[in-house]
C-alpha positions in Angstrom: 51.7 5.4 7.4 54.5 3.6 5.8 54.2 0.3 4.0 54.0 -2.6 5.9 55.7 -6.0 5.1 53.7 -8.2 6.8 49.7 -8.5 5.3 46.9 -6.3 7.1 43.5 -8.2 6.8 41.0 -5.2 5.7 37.3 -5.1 4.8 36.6 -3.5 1.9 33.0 -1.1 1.7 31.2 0.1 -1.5 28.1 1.9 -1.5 26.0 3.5 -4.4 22.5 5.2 -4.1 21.0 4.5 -7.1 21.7 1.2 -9.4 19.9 2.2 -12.6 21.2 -0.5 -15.2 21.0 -3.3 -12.1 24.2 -4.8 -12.9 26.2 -3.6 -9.8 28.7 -2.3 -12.0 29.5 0.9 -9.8 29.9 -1.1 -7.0 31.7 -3.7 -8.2 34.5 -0.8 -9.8 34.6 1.0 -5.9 36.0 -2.9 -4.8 38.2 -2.7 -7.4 40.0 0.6 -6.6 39.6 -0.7 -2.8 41.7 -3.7 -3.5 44.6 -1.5 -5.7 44.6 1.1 -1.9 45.3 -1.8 -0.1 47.7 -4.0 -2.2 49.9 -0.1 -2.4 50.2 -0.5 1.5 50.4 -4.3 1.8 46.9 -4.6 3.0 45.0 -7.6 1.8 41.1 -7.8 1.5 39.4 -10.3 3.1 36.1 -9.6 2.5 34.1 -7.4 0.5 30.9 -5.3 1.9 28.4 -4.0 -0.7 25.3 -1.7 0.1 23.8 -1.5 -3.9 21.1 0.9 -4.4 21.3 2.3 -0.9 21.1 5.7 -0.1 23.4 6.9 3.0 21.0 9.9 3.1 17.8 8.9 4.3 17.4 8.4 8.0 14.8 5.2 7.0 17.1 3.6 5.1 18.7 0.6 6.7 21.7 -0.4 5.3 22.2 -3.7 6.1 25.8 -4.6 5.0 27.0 -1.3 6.8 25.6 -3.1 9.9 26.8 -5.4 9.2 30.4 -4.3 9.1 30.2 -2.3 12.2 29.6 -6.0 13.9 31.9 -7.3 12.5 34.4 -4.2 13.2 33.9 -4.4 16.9 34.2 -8.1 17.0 37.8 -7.7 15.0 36.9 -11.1 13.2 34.2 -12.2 10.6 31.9 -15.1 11.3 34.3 -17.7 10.3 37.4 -16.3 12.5 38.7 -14.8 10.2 40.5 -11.8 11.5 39.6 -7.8 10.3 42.0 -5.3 11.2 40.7 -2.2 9.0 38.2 -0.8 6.3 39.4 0.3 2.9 36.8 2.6 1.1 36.8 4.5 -2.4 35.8 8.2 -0.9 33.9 9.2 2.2 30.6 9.9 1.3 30.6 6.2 -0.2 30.8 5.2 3.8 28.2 8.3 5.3 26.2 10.9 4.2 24.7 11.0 8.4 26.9 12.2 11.5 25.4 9.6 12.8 26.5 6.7 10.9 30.0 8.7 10.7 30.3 8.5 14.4 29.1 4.5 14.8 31.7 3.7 12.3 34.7 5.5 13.8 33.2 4.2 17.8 32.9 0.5 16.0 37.1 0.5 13.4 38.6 2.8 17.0 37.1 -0.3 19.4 40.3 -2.3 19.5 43.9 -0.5 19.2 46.4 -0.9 16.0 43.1 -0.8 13.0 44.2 0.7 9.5 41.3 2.8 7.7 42.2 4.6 4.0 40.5 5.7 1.2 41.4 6.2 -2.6 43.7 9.2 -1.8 45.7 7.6 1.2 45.5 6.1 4.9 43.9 8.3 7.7 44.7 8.3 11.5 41.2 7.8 13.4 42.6 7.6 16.4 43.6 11.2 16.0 40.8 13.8 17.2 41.6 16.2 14.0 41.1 13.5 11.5 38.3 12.3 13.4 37.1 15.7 13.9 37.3 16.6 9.8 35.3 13.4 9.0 32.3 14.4 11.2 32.6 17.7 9.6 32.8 16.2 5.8 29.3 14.4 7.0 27.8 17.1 8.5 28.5 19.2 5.1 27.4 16.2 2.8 24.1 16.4 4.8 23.6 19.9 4.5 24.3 19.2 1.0 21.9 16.4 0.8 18.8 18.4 2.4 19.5 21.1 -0.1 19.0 19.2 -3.1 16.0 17.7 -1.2 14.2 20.8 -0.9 15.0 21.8 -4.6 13.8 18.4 -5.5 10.4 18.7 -3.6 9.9 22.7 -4.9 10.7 21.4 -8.4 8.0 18.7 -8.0 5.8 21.1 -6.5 6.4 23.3 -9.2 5.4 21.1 -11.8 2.1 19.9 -10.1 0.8 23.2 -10.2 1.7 23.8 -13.1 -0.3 20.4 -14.3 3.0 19.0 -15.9 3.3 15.2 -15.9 6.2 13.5 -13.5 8.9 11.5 -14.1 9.4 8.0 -13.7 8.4 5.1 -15.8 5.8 5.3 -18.4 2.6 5.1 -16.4 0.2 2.1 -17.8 -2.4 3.5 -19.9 -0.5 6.2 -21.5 2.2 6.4 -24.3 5.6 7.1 -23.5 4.9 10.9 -24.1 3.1 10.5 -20.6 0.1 12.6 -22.4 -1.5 11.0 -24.4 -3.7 7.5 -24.1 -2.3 4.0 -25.2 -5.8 3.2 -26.2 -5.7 -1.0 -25.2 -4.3 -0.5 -22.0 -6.3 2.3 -21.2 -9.5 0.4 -22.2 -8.1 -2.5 -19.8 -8.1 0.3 -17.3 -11.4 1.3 -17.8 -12.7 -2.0 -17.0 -10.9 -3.2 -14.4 -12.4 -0.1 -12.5 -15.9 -0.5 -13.9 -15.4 -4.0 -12.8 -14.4 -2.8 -9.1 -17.2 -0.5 -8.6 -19.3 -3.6 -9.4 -17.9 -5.4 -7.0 -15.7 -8.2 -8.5 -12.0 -8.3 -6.5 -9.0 -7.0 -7.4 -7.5 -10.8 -7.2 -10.3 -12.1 -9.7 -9.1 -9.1 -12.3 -5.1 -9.8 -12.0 -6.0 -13.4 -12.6 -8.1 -12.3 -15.7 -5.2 -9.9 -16.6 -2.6 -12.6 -16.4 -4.8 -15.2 -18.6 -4.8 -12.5 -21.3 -1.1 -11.4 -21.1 -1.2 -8.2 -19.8 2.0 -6.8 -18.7 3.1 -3.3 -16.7 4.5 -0.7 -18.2 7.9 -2.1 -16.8 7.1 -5.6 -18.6 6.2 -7.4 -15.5 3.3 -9.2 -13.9 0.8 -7.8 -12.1 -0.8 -8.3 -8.8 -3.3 -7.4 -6.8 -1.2 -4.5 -5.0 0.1 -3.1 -8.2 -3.5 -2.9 -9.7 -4.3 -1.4 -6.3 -2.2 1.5 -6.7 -2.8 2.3 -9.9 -6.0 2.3 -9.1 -5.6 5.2 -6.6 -3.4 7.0 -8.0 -5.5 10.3 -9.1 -3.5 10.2 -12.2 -6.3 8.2 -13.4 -8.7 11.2 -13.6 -5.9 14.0 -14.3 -5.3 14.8 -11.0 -2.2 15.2 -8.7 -1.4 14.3 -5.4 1.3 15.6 -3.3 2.5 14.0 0.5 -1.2 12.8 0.4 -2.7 15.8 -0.7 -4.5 16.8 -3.8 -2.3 19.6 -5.5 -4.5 22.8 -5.7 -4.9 26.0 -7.1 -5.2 29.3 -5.4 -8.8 29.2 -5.2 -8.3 25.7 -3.5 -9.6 23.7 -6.3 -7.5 20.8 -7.9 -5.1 21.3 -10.4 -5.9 19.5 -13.4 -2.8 17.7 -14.8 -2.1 18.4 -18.3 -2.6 14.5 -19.9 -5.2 12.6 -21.3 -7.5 11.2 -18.8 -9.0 7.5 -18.3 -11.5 7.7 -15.7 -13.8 10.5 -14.4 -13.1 12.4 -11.0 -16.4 10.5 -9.7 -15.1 7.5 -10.6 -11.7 7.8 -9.6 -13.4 9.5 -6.3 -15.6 6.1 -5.6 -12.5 3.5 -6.1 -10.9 5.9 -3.8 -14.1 5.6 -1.2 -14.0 2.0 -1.9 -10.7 1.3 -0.7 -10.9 3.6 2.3 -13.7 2.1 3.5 -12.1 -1.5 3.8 -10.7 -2.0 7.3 -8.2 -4.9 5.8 -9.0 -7.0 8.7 -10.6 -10.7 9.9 -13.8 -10.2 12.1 -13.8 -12.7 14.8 -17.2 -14.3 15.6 -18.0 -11.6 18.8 -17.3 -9.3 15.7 -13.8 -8.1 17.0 -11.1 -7.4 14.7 -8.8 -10.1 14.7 -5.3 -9.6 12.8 -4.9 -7.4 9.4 -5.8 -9.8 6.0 -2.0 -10.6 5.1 -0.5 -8.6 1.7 -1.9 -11.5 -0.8 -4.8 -12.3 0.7 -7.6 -13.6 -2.0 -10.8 -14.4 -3.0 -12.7 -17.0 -1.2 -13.6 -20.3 -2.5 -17.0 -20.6 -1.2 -19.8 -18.3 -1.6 -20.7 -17.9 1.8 -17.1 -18.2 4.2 -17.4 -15.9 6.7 -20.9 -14.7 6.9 -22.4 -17.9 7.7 -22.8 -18.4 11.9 -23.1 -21.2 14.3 -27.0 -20.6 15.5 -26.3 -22.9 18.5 -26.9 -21.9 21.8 -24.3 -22.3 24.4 -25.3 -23.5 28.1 -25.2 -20.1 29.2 -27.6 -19.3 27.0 -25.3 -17.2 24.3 -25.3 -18.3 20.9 -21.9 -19.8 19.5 -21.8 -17.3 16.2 -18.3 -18.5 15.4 -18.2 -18.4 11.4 -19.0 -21.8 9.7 -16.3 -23.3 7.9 -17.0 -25.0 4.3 -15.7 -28.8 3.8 -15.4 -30.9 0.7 -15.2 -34.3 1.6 -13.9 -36.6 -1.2 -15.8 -37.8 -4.0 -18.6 -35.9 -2.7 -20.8 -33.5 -5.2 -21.5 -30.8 -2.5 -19.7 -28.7 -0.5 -20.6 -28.7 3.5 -20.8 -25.6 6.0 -19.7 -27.1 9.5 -19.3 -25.2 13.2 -15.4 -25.6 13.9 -14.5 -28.2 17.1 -14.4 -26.2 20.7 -10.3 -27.0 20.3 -10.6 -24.4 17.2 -13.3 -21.6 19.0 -15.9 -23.4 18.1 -18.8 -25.2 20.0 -18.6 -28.7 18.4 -22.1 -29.3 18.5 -22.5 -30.7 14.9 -24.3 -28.0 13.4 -23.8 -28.7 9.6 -25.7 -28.0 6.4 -25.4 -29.0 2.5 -23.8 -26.2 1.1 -25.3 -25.7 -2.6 -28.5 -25.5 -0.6 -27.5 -23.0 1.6 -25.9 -20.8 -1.4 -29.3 -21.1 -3.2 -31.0 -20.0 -0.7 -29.2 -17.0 0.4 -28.7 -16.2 -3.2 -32.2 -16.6 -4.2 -33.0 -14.0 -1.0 -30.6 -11.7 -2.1 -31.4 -11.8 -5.7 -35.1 -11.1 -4.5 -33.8 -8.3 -2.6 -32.2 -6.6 -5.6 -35.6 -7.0 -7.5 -37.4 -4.8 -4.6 -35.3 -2.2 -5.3 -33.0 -2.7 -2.2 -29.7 -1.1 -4.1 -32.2 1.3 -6.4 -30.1 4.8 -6.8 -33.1 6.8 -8.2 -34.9 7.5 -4.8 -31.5 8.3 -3.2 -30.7 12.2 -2.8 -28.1 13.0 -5.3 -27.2 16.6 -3.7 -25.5 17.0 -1.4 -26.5 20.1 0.8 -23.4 21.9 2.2 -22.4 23.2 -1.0 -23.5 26.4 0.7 -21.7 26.0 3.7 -18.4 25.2 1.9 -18.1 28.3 0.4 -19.0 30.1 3.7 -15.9 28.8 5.1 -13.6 29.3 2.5 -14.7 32.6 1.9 -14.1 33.6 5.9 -10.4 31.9 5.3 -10.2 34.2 2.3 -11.2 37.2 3.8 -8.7 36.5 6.8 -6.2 35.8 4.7 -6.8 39.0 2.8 -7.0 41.0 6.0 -3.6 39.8 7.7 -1.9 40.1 4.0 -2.9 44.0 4.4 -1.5 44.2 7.8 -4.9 44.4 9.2 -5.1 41.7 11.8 -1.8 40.5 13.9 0.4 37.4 13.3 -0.9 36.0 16.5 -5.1 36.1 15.7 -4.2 35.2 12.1 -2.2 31.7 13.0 -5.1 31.2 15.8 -7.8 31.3 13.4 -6.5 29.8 10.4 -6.0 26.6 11.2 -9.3 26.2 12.4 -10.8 27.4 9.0 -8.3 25.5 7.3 -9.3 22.0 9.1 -13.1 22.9 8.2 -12.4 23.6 4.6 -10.9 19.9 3.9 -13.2 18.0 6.3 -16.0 19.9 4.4 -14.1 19.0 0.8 -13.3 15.6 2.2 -17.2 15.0 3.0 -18.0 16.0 -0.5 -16.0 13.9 -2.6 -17.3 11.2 -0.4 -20.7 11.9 -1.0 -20.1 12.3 -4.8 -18.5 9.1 -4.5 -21.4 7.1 -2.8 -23.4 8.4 -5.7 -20.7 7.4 -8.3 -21.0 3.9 -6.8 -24.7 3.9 -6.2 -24.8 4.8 -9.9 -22.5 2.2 -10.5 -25.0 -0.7 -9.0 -28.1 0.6 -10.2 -26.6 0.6 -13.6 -26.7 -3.3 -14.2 -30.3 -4.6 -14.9 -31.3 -7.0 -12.2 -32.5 -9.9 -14.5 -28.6 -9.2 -16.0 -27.2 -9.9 -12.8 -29.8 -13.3 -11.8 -28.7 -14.4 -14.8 -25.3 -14.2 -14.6 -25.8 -14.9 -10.9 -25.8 -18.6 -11.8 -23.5 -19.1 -14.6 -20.0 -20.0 -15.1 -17.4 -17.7 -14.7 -15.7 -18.5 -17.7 -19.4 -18.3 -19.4 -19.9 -14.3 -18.6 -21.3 -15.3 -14.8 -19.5 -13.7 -11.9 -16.7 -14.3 -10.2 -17.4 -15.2 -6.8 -16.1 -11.6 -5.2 -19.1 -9.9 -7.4 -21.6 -12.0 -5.6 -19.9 -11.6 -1.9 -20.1 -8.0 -2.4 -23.7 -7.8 -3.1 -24.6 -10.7 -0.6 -22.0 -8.2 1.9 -24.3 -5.2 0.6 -27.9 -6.6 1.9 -26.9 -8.6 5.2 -24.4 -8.7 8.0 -24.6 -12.2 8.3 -26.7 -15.5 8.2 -27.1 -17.1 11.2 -28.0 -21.2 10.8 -29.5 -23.2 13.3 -28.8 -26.8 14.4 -31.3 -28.9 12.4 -31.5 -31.8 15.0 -30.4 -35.5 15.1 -31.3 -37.5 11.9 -32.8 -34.4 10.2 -32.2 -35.1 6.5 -34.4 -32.2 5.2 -33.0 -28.7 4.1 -35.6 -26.5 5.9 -34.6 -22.9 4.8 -36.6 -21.6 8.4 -33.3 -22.7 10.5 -31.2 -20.3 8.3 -31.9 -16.4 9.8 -30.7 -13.6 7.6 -29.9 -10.9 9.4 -30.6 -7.7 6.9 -28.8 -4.9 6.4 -30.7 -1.3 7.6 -32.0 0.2 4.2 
């Protein structure tokens, strides 16, 4: 393709997978050298594409300025009319690393006759079936390329875990850049944030605290409630190592323990786990159907009793209304007010409506004398499990079968038909044990705090030592379902604690 005299309007494209300094300078060069192919064959760039920190590789990976460019490709104009007659690229792996996207790209530039395409080492033909036909190929050998390095990449990693060797990455918060040993002021902060958890105070209520006192990442940034979340689970915490959502484990199926410096125990770690798997993440609606999924910064509620108090009035047909009371703070009042919502909003508008710091005192002072009967007591509580027995049964039969087809013994076909099974009942069997070590981590956890310590810290200020308002949601959450309140009748001034039902959990 010779020179041409009159100017070619071109896109230019650069891509790069991985911006480590975050200063776009490796893109910002591949529109350079884009602009110096097109000036040498009187091409002129009229607009500049640029996919930073995008892999071409990954099939989940939406690139949105390649999209973008196949739109505007097929069009033959930009959104402001301008026209677009070709693409100028540095090298061809910059514009796919997919068959896939290769093809889209030559369907979307060969959509309208007379388009220009070239890269750093000259123009290409992709109209003609051979160039075509040598692209495709170049992409389907950079992806056989790619999935190599992906499966040395994930037996490297594999490698490593079983060998107990940290991973790579940023400096993991609570340890020293060594990734061994134990930064001791962040891992103490560690420490109690998940004391604090198993206590029940929020993950919201800790960030806040964390924030007040200047704690920052490991990456020198804020943290919030999903970051604290994470960290929380990850089993680095207690030394161990998790792999595609597995614990990494030994021959003898037990977990491999990761050679570093450990902040919590494994029945600690174990109970924030059960904690967090045991939360649904979702609103309850008042005929106790899950509404919609809490949205990603959900927090703490204001008052003590949102969402457990219900409407007690009964509806013509005879059902009660239960739709959760909602609190109001009219102005220049020194009280708080729980109120059914209008019928417009779900509710049944019938006025039902109590003073608030009465309703918290009295739901508190029934919890609190829960607590003091022993209601979340650990001692009585069986602390062995009982299918320790069992566990080793199983993985003793998937041993020997193992052993037995190994030696040639048993076919391929009754080996892969009974495996699996064995296999399924060995992690449902370990999966049912850490959960049980973890109820007794957390039951540990509760029974731990003296109950006069929590009445009186029940009362006081936060900012006094009291608790947050999570801690004492979690035990009111722990000892009812919900509270149900009754309409007190017209011109009824007295609080009368008999129109407020608890409705207890089962001990």
């Amino acid at each position: 393709m010779n020179p041409s005299d009159s100017p070619v309007p071109v896109v230019s494209y650069a891509r790069i997978s991985a911006d480590l300094r975050r200063d776009e300078h490796g893109v910002q060069d591949q529109h350079k050298v884009n602009r110096q192919t097109a000036a040498r064959y009187g091409w002129t760039v009229v607009h500049e594409f640029t996919d930073n920190d995008r892999s071409a590789a990954k099939a989940d990976v939406v690139r949105d300025e390649f999209e973008a460019m196949l739109r505007v490709l097929r069009a033959g104009k930009l959104s402001n009319g301008t026209s677009v007659q070709g693409v100028v690229i540095l090298a061809a792996d910059r514009l796919a690393r997919r068959p896939g996207d290769y093809e889209r790209f030559v369907e979307a530039i060969t959509f309208q006759d007379g388009r220009v395409f070239a890269d750093a080492r000259g123009a290409q033909d992709l109209y003609s079936e051979d160039v075509e036909s040598m692209g495709l190929f170049g992409a389907v050998i950079s992806k056989m390329e790619v999935r190599k390095m992906q499966r040395r990449m994930r037996r490297s990693h594999r490698s490593r875990a079983e060998q107990g060797v940290p991973s790579g990455g940023p400096r993991p918060f609570g340890w020293n850049p060594d990734r061994r040993t134990l930064d001791k002021r962040e891992a103490d902060f560690v420490r109690q944030a998940a004391k604090d958890f198993l206590g029940g105070r929020s993950l919201h209520s800790i960030v806040r605290e964390w924030q007040e006192a200047g704690v920052k990442t490991s990456l020198g940034n804020e943290w919030i409630t999903l970051s604290l979340k994470v960290m929380l689970r990850n089993p680095r915490m207690c030394g161990l190592r998790e792999l595609n959502g597995e614990l990494v484990r030994d021959a003898d199926g037990n977990p491999v323990q990761g050679q570093w410096a450990t902040i919590l125990t494994v029945e600690e770690w174990s109970a924030i786990r059960a904690v967090f798997d045991s939360r649904k993440g979702y609103f309850i609606g008042r005929d106790m159907k899950i509404i919609k999924p809490h949205q990603s910064d959900y927090r703490d509620h204001t008052y003590l009793l949102s969402g457990i108090l219900r409407c007690g009035r009964t509806r013509p047909d005879g059902t009660l209304c239960n739709t959760p009371l909602r609190a109001n703070r009219k102005k220049g009042a020194g009280h708080h007010t729980y109120t059914c919502l209008s019928k417009s909003e779900g509710g049944c508008g019938g006025g039902v409506s109590r003073r608030g710091d009465m309703v918290d005192e009295y739901v508190s002072e029934a919890v609190l004398a829960k607590l003091e009967e022993a209601a979340f007591t650990a001692s009585a509580k069986q602390s062995r499990w009982g299918k320790e027995e069992e566990l080793e049964e199983v993985k003793s039969r998937l041993d020997e079968l193992t052993r037995q087809w190994n030696a040639g013994n048993i076919s391929n076909d009754l080996f892969f038909k009974l495996a699996p099974g064995l296999e399924q009942e060995t992690a449902r069997l370990r999966a049912e044990a850490a959960g049980f070590a973890a109820s007794v981590e957390l039951r540990q956890s509760r029974a731990s705090t003296d109950v006069a310590e929590i009445r009186r810290r029940w009362y006081l200020a936060e900012a006094e030592g009291g608790f947050p308002i999570s801690t004492k949601r979690t035990y009111i959450r722990e000892a009812l379902h919900a509270v149900i309140m009754y309409p007190a009748g017209q011109g009824q001034k007295i609080f009368n604690p008999d129109l407020l039902q608890p409705v207890w959990r089962e001990e």
